[in-house]
Structures are given as structure tokens and as C-alpha cells.
ROLUM-898892 format. One record per residue: x, y, z of N, C-alpha, C, O in turn; residue number from 0. Coordinates in nm, 4 decimals, padded with zeros to 6 digits. Layout:
BEGIN
{atom {X, Y, Z}, {X, Y, Z}, {X, Y, Z}, {X, Y, Z}, NUM}
...
//
This chain:
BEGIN
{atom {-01.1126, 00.0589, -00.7465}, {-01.0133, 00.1379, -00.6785}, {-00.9040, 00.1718, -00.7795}, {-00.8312, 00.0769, -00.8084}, 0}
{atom {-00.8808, 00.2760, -00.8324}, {-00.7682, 00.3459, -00.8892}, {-00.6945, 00.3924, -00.7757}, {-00.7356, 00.4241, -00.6641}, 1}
{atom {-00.5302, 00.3905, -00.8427}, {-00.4302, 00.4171, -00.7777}, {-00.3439, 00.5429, -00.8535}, {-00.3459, 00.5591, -00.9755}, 2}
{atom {-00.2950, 00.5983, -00.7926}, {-00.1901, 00.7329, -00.8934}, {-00.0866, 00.7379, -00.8313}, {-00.1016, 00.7703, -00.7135}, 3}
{atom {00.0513, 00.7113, -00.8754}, {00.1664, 00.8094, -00.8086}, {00.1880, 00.9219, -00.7562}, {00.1259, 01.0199, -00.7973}, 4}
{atom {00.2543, 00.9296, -00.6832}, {00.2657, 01.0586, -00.5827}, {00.1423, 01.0175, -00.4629}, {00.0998, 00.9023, -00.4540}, 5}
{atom {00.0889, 01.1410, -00.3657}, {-00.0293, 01.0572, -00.2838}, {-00.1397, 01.0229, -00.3088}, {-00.2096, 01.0739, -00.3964}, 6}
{atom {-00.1802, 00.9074, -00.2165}, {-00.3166, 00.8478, -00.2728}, {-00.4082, 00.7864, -00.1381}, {-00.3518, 00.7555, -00.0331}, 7}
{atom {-00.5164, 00.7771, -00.1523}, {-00.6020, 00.7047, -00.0738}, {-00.6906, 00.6839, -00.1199}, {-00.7671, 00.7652, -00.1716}, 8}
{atom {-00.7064, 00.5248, -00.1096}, {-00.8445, 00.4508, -00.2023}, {-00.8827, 00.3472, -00.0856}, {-00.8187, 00.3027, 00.0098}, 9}
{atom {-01.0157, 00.3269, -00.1334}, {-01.1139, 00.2721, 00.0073}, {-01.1169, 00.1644, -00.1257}, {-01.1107, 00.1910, -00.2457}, 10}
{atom {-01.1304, 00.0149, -00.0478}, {-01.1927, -00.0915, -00.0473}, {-01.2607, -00.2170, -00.0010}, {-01.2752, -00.1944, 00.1191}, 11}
{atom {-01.2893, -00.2843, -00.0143}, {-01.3386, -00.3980, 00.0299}, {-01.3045, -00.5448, 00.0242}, {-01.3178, -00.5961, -00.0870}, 12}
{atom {-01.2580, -00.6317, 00.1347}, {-01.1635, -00.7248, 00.1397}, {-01.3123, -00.7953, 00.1237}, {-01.4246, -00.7505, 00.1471}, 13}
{atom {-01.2814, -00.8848, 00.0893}, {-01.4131, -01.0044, 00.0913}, {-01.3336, -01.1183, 00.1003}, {-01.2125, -01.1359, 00.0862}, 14}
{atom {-01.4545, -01.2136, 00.1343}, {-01.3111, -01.3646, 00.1272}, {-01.4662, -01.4604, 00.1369}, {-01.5729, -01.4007, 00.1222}, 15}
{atom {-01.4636, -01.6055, 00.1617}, {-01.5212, -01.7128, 00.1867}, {-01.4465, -01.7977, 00.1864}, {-01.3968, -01.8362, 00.0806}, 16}
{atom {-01.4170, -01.8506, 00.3009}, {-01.3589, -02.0131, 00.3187}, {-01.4177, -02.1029, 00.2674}, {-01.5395, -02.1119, 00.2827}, 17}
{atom {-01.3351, -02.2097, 00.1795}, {-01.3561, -02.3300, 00.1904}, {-01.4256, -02.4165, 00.2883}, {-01.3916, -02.4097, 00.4064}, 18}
{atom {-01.5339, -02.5096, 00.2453}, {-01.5278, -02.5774, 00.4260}, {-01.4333, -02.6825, 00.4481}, {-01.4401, -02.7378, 00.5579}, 19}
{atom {-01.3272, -02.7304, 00.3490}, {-01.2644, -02.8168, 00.3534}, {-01.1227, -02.7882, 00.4498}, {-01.0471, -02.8645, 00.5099}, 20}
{atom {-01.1265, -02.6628, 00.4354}, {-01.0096, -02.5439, 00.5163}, {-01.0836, -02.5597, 00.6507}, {-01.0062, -02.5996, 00.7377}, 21}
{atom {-01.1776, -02.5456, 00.6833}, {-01.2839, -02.5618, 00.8461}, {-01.2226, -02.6556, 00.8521}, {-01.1066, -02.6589, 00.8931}, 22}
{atom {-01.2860, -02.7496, 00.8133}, {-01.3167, -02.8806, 00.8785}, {-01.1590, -02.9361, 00.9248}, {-01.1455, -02.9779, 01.0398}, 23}
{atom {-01.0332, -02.9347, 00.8249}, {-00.9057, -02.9555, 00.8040}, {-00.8240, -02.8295, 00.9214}, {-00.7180, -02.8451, 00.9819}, 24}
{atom {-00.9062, -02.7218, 00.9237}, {-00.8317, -02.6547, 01.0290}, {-00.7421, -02.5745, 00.9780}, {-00.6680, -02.5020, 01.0444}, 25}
{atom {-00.7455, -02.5880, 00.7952}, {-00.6480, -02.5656, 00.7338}, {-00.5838, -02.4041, 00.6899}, {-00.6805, -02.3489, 00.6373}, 26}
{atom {-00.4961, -02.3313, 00.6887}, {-00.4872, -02.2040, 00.6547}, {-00.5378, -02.1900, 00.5135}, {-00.5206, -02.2773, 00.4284}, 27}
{atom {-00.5945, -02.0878, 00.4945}, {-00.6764, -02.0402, 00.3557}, {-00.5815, -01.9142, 00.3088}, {-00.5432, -01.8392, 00.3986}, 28}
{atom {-00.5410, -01.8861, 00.1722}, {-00.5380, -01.8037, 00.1319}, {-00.5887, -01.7064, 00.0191}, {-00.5403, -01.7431, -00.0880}, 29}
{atom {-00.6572, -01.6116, 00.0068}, {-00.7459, -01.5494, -00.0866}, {-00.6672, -01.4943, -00.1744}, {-00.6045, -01.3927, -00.1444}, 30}
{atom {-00.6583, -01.5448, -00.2828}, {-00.5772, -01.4152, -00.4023}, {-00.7366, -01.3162, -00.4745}, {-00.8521, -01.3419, -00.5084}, 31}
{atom {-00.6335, -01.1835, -00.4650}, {-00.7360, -01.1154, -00.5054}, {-00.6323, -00.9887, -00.5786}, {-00.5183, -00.9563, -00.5454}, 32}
{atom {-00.7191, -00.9339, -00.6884}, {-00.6594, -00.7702, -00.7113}, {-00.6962, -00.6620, -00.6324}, {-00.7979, -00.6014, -00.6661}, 33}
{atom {-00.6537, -00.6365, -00.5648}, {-00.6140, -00.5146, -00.4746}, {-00.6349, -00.3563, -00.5700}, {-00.6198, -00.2506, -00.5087}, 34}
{atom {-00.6632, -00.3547, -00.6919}, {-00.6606, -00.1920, -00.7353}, {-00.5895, -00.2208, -00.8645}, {-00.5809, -00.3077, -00.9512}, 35}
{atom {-00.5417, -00.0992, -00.8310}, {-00.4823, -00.0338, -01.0169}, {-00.3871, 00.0684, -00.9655}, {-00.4337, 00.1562, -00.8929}, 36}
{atom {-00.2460, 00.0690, -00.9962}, {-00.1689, 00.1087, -00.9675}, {-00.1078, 00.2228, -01.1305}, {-00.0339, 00.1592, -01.2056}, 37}
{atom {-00.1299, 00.3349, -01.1642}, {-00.1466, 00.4169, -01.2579}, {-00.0151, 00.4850, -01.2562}, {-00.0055, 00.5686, -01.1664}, 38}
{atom {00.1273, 00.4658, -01.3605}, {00.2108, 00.4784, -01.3242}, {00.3269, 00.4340, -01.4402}, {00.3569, 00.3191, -01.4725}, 39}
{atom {00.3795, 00.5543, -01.4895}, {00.4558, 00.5363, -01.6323}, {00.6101, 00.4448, -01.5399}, {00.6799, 00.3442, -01.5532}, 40}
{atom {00.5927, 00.5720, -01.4416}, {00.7906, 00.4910, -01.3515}, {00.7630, 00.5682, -01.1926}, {00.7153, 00.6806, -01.1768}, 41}
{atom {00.7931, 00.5038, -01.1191}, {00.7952, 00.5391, -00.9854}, {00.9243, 00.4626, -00.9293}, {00.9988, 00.3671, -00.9518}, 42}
{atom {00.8962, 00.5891, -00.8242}, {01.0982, 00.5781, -00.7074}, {01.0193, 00.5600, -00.6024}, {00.8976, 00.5784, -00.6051}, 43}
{atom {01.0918, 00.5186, -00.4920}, {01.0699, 00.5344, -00.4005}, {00.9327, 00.5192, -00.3157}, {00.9392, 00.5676, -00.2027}, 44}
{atom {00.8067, 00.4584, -00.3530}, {00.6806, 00.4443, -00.3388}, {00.6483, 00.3464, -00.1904}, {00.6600, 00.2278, -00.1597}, 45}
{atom {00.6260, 00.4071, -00.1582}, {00.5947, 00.3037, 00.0058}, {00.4227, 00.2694, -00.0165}, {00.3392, 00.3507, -00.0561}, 46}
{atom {00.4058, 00.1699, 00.0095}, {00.2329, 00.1562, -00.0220}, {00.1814, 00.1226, 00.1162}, {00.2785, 00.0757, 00.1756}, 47}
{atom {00.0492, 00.1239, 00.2174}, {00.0293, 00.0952, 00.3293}, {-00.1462, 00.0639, 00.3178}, {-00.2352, 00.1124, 00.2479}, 48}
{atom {-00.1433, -00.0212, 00.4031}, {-00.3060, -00.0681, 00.4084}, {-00.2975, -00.0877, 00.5745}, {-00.2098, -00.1215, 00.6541}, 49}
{atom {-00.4787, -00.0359, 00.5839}, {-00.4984, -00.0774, 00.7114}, {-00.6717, -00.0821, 00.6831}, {-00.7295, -00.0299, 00.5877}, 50}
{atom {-00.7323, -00.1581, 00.7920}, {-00.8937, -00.1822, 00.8064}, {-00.9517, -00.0770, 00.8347}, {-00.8671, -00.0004, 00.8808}, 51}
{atom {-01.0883, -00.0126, 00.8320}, {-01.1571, 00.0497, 00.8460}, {-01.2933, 00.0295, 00.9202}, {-01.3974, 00.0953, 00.9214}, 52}
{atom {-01.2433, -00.1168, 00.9982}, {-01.3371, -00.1611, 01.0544}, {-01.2531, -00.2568, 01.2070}, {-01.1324, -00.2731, 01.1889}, 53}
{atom {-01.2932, -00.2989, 01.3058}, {-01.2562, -00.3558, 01.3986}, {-01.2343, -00.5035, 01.3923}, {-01.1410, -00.5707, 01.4362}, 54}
{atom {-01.3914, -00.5541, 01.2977}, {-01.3652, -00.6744, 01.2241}, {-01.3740, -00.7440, 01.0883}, {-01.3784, -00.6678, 00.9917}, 55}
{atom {-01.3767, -00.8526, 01.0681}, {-01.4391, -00.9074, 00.9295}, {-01.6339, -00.8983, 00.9981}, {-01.6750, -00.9047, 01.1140}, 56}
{atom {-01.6821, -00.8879, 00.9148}, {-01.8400, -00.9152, 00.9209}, {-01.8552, -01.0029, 00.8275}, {-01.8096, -01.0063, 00.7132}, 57}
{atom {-01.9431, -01.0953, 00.9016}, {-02.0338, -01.2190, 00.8148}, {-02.1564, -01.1494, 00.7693}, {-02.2453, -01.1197, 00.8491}, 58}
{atom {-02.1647, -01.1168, 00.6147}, {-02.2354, -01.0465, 00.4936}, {-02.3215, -01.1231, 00.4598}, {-02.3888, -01.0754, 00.3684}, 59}
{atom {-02.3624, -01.2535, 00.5005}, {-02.4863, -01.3612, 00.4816}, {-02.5126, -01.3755, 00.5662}, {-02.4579, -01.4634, 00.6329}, 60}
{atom {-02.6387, -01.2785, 00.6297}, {-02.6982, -01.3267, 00.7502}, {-02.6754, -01.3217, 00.9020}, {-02.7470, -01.2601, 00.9809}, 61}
{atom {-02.5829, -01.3835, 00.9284}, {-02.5281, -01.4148, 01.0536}, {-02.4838, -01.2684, 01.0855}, {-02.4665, -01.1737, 01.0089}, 62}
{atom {-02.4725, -01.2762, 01.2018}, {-02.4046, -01.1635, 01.2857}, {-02.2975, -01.1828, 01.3476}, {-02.2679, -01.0937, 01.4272}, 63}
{atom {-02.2211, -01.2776, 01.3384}, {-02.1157, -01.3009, 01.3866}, {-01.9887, -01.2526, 01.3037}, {-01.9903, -01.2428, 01.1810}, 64}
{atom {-01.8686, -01.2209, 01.3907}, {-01.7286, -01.1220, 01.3453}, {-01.6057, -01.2257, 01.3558}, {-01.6067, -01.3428, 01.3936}, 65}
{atom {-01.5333, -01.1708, 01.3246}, {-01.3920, -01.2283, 01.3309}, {-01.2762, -01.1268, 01.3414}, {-01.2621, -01.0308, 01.2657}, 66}
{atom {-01.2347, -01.1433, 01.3937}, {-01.1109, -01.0453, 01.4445}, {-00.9917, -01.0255, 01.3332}, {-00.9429, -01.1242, 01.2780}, 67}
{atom {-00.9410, -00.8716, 01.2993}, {-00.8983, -00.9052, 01.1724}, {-00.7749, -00.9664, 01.1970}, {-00.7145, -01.0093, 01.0987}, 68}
{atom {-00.7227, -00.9799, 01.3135}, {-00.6009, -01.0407, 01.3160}, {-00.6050, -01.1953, 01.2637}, {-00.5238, -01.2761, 01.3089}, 69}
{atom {-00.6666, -01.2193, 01.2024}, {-00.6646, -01.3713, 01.1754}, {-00.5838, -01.3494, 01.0031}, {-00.5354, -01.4461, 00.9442}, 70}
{atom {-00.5833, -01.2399, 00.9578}, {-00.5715, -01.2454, 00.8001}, {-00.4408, -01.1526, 00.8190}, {-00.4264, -01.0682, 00.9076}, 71}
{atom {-00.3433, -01.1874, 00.7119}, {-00.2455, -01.1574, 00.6544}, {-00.2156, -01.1217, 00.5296}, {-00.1915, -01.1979, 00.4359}, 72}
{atom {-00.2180, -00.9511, 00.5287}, {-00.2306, -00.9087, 00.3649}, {-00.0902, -00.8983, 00.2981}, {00.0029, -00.9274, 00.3731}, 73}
{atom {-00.0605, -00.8651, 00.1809}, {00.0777, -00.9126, 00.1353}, {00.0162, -00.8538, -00.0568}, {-00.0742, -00.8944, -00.1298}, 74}
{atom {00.1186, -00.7489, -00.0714}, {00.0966, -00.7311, -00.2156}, {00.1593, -00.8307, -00.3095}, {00.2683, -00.8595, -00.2600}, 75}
{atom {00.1407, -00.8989, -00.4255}, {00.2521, -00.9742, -00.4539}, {00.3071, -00.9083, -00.5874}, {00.4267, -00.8867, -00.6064}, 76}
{atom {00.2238, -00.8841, -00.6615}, {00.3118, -00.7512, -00.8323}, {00.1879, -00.6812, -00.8030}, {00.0959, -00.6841, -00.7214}, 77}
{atom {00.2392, -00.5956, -00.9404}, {00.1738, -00.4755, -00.9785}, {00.2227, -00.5199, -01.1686}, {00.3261, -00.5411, -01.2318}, 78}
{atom {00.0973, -00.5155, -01.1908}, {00.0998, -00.5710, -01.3682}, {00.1838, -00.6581, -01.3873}, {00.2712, -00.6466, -01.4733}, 79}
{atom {00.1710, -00.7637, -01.3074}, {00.1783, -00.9419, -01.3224}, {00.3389, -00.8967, -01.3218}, {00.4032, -00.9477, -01.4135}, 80}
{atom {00.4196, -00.8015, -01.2252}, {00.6106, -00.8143, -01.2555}, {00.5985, -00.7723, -01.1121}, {00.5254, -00.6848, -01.0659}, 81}
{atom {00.6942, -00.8604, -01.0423}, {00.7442, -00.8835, -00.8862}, {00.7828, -00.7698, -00.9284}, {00.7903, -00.7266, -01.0434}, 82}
{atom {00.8276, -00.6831, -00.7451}, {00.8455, -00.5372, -00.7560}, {01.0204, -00.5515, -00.7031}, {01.0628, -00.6333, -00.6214}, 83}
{atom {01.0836, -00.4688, -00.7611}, {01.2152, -00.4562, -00.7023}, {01.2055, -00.3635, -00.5587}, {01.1999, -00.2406, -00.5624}, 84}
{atom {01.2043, -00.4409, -00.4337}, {01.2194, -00.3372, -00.3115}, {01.1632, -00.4501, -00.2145}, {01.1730, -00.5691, -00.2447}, 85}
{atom {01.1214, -00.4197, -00.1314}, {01.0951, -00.5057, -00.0101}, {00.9629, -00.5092, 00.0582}, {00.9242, -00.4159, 00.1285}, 86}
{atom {00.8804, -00.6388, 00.0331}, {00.7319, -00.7209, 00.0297}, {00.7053, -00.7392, 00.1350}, {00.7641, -00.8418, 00.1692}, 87}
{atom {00.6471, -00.6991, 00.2164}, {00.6110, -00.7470, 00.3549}, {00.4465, -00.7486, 00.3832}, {00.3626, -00.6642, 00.3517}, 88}
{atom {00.4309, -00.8739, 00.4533}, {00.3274, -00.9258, 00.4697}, {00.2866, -00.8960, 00.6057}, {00.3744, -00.9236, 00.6875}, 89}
{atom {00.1533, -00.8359, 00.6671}, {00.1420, -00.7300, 00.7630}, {-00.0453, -00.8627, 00.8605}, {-00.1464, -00.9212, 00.8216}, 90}
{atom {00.0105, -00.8411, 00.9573}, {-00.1304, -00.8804, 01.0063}, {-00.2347, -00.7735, 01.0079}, {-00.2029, -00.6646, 01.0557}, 91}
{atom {-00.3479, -00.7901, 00.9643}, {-00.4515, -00.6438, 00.9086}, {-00.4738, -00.6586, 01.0244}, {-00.4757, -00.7634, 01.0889}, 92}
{atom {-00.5025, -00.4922, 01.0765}, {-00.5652, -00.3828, 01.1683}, {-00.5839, -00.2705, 01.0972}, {-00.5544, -00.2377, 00.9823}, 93}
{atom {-00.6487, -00.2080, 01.2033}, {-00.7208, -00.0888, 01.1989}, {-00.5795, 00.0282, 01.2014}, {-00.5989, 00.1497, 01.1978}, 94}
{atom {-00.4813, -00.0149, 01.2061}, {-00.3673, 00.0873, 01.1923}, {-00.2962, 00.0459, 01.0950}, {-00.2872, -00.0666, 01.0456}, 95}
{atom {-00.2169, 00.1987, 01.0549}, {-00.2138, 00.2106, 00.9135}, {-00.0424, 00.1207, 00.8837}, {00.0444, 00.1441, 00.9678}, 96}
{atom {-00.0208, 00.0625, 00.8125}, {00.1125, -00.0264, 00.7793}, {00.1731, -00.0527, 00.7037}, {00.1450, -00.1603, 00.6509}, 97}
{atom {00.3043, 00.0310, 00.6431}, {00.3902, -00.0365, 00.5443}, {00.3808, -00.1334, 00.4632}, {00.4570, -00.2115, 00.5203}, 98}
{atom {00.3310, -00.2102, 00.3370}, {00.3400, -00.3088, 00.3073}, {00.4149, -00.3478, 00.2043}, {00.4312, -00.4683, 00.1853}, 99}
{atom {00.4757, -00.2487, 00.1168}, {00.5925, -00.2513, 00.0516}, {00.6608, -00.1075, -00.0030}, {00.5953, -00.0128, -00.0467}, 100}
{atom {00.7811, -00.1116, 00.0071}, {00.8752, 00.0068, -00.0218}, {00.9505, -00.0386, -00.1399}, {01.0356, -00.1271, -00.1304}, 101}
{atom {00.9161, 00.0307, -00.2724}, {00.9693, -00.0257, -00.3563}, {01.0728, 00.0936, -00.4356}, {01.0425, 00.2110, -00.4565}, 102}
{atom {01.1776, 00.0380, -00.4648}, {01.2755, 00.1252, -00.5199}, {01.2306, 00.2286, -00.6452}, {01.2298, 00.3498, -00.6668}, 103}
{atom {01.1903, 00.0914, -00.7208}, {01.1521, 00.1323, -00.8576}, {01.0207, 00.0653, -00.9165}, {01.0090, -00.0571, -00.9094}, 104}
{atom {00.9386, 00.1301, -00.9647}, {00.8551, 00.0590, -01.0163}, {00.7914, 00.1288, -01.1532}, {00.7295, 00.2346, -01.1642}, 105}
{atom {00.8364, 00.0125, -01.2720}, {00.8568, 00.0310, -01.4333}, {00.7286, 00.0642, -01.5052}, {00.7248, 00.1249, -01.6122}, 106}
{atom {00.6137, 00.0156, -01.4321}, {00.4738, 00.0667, -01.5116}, {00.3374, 00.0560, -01.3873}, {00.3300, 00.0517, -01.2645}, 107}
{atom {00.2722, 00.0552, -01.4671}, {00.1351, 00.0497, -01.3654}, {00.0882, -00.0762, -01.3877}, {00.1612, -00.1570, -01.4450}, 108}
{atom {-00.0510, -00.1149, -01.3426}, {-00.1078, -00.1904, -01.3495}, {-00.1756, -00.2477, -01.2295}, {-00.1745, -00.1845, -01.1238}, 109}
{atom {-00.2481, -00.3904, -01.2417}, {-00.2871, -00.4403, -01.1341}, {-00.2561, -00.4460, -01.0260}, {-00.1519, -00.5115, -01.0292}, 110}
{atom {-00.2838, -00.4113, -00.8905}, {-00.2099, -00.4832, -00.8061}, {-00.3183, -00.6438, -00.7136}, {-00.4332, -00.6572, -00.6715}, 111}
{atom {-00.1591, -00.7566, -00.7252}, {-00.1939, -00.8550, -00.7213}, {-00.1595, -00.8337, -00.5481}, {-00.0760, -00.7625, -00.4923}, 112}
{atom {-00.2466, -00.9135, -00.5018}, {-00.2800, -00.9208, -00.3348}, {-00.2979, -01.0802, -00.2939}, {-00.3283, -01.1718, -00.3702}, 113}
{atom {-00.2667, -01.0887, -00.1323}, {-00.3184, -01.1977, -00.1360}, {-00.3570, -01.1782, 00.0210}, {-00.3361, -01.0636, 00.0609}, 114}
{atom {-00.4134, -01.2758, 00.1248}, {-00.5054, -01.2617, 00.1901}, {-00.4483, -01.4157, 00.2776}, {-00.4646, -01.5227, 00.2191}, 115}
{atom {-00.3907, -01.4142, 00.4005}, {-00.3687, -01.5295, 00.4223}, {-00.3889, -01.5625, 00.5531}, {-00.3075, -01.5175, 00.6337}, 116}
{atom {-00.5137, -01.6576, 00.6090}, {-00.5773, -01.6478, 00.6629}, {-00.5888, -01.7815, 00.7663}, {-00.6246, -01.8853, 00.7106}, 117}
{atom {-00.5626, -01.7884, 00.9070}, {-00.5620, -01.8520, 00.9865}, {-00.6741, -01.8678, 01.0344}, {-00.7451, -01.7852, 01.0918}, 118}
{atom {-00.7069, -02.0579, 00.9940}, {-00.8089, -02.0997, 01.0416}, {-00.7959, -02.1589, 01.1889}, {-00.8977, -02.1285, 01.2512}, 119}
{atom {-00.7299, -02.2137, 01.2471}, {-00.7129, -02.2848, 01.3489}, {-00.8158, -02.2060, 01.4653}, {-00.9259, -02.2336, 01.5130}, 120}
{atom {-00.7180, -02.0939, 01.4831}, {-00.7848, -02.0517, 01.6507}, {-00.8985, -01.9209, 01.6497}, {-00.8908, -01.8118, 01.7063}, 121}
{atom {-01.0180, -01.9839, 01.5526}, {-01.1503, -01.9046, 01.5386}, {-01.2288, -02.0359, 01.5063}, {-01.1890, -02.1386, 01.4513}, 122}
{atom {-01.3634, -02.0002, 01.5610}, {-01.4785, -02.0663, 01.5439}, {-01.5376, -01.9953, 01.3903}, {-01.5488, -01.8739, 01.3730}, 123}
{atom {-01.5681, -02.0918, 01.2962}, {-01.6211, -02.0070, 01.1567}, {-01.7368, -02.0816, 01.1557}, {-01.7460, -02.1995, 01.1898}, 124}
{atom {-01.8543, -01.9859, 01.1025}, {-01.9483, -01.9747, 01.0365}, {-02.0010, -01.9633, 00.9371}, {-02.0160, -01.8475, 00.8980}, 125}
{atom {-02.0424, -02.0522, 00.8684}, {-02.0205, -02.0520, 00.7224}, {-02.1029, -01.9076, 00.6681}, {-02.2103, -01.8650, 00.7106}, 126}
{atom {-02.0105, -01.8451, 00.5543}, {-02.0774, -01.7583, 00.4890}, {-01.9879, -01.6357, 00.4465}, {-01.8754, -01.6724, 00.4802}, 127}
{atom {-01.9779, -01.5281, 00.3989}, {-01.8822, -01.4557, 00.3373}, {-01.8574, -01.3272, 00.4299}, {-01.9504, -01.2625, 00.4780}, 128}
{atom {-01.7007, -01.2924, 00.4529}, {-01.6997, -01.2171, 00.5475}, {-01.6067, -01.1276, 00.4557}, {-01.5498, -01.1643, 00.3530}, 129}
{atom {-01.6031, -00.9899, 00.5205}, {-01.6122, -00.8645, 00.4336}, {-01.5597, -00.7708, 00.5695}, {-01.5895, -00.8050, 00.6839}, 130}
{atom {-01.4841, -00.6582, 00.5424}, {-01.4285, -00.5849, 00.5986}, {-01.3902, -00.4478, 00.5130}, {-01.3234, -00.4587, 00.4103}, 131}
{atom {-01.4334, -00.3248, 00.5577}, {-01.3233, -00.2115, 00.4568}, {-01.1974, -00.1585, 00.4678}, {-01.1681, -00.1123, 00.5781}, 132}
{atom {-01.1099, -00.1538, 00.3738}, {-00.9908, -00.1176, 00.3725}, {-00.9486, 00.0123, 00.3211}, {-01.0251, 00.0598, 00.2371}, 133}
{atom {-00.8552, 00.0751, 00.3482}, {-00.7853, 00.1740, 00.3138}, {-00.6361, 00.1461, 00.2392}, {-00.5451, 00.1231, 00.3189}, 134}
{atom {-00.6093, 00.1456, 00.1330}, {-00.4671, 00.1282, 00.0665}, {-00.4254, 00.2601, 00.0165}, {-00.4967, 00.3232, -00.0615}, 135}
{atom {-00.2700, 00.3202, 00.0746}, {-00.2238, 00.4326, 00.0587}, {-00.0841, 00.4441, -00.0105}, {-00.0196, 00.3398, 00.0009}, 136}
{atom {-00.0342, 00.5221, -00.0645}, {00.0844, 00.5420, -00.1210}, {00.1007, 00.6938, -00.1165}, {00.0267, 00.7920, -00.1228}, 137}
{atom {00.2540, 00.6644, -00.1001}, {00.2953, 00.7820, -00.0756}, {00.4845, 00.7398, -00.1716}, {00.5579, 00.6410, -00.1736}, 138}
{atom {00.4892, 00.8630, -00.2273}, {00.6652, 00.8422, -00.2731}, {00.6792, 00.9532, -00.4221}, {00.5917, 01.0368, -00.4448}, 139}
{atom {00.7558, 00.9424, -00.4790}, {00.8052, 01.0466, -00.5861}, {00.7203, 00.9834, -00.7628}, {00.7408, 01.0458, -00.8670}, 140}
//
């Protein structure tokens, strides 16, 4: 997934696998992952937004069983390993589209670092790797 200043829309794919030590413990999981490539000498004003492209997570080994995406909590954390000056917000994933950071300024491009934070308690899991598609958008000067 490449990213460009000014508008954008790039499709991806959340993947994850729990721990079973997180099952068994009940414990919240969180997935760090890179989220894209953010292509970008200086940017103002950049609002970035993600939403699912699907209703749920799908179990990708086998099983047929789903998970509702409300269980996961996406959250950008930098863009080329430097916290962003503007305001980080961490969004419960759906299928509608959501703000996830508005950043004043942002000094170069690079990675963007993501993370994935994921409530085990009130779902039954099945072991095996669950997968969902995403949409990440930007819009700003």
C-alpha cells in the first residue's frame, strides 16, 4: 500500500493471530503492524481515516467462523518511526469510514506504524488467523 499527499485511497489487509496464551488468560492482544507508506516531502493539515471493507474478521485457516470487527481497535502510532504533531485517535474498526488522525504538520514520509488492539474477553476464539479488508484514506494540503 503506497500513500501520497493530497487524496488517497489504498486497500489493505488487517491480518492478526492471537496468542493462545491471550485465550486462555482472556488477555487483550495487541498487533503492531505497518499500515503503508506515507509519500511526503511536508504536509499541513492531513486527516487520515480507515474503515473495513468487510462486516467481519474471517478465520483464513479453515474454519468458517467470524468475529465482529468491533472487537479491534486501530490507532496509527508514527509515520517514519517520528510521533506526529496533531491528534491520535484510536477508533473501534467498522465498516464506516473514521478519522484516525488530524495532523498539523507532517515533516517527511515514510512508514506508517499501526497498531491493532484487540479484546479478547467477550468472543469465543478459534484458533487460527483472522483477516479482514481495509480501506485507509487521506485527505489535506
Amino acid at each position: 500500500m503506497v500513500l501520497c499527499s493530497g487524496s488517497l485511497y489504498a486497500q489493505s489487509q488487517i491480518t492478526f493471530s492471537i496468542p493462545s496464551s491471550n485465550i486462555q488468560n482472556r488477555q487483550e492482544y495487541t498487533h503492531e503492524f505497518s499500515g503503508g507508506t506515507y509519500n511526503s516531502a511536508l504536509g499541513a493539515l492531513a486527516r487520515f481515516y480507515i474503515k473495513a471493507d468487510a462486516a467481519n474478521f474471517s478465520n483464513t485457516v479453515g474454519q468458517s467462523n467470524t468475529i465482529p470487527l468491533s472487537v479491534a481497535n486501530y490507532k496509527i502510532n508514527s509515520i517514519a518511526g517520528v510521533t506526529l504533531l496533531g491528534t491520535l485517535t484510536e477508533r473501534t474498526l467498522t465498516a464506516q469510514t473514521q478519522e484516525v488522525l488530524y495532523s498539523t504538520v507532517t515533516l517527511s514520509g515514510g512508514n506508517i506504524e499501526s497498531n491493532l488492539r484487540i479484546n479478547i474477553a467477550n468472543q469465543t476464539w478459534i484458533s487460527g488467523i483472522y483477516s479482514a479488508p481495509t480501506s485507509l484514506s487521506l485527505s489535506g494540503l
